[in-house]
N, C-alpha and C positions, 0 to 999 in steps of 0.2 A: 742521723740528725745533721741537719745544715749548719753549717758556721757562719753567724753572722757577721758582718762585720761592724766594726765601730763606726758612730755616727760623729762628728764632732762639728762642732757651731764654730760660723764662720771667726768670731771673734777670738775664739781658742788659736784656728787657725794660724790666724794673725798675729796674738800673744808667740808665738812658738815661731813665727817668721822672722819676727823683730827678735826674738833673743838669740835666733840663730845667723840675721846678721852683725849684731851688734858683738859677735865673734866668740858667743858660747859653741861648744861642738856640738854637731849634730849628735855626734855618741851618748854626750853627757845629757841631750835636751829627748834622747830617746828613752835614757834610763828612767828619769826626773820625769818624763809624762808617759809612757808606755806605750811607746811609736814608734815602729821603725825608723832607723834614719835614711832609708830610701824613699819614706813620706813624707819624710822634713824636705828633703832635697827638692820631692815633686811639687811639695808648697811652696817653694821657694820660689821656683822656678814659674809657676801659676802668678804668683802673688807680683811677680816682677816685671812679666809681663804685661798683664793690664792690672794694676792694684784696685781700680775700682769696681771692675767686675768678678775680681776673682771671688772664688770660692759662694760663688752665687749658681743656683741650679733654678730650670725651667719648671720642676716638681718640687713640690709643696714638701719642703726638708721637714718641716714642724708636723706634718700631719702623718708623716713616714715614722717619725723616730716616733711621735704617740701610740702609733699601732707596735710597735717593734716593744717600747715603753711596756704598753702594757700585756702584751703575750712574754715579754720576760714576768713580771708580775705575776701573771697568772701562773707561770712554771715557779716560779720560788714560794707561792701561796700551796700547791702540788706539796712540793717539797717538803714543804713548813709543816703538812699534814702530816704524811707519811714518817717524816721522823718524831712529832708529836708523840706518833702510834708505838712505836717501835722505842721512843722513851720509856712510856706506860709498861710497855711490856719489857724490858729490861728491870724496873725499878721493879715491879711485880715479882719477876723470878728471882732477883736478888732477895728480894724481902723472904722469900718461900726459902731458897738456899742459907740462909740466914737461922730460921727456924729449924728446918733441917741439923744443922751444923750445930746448935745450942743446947739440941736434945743428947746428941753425941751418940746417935742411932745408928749404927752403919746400915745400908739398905738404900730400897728407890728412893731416885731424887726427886721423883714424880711428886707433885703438891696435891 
């Protein structure tokens, strides 16, 4: 499976520019948003250069992260099944093992 990466909005960007020159450390602005601080450094260095065009791309950033948006969605909706299923069926053999264990039968576990 591919590793995506993080999408972040120009405005984040930004926020996270300003607190990193206003002389927080990049160490501590990496922990506090879960960025490396070799990203910090590149925004910086982006942001400083031209501030009014940074962090602006020629493709449609909004229409990217919707598609990205929603195939994560649909993989946690997957998920959200699969362990549904795999609840059921825990709660199930508990309840069987349970019975099992009250009659004080030794023998199969089989329900």
């Amino acid at each position: 499976m591919a590793i995506e990466r993080k999408q972040f909005s120009r405005d984040f960007k930004i926020k996270v520019v300003l607190a990193y020159d206003s002389g927080v450390s990049a160490a501590e602005l990496a922990r506090q948003f879960e960025v490396h601080p070799n990203v910090i450094y590149n925004w910086s260095k982006e942001y400083h250069k031209d501030p009014d065009k940074a962090f602006t791309s020629s493709v449609s950033s909004s229409s990217f992260s919707s598609d990205a948006a929603e195939r994560r969605i649909a993989e946690l909706e997957r998920m959200l099944g699969r362990m549904a299923l795999e609840n059921d069926f825990l709660k199930k053999a508990l309840t069987s093992a349970k019975d099992i264990l009250a009659k004080g039968k030794p023998g199969s576990t089989k329900p």
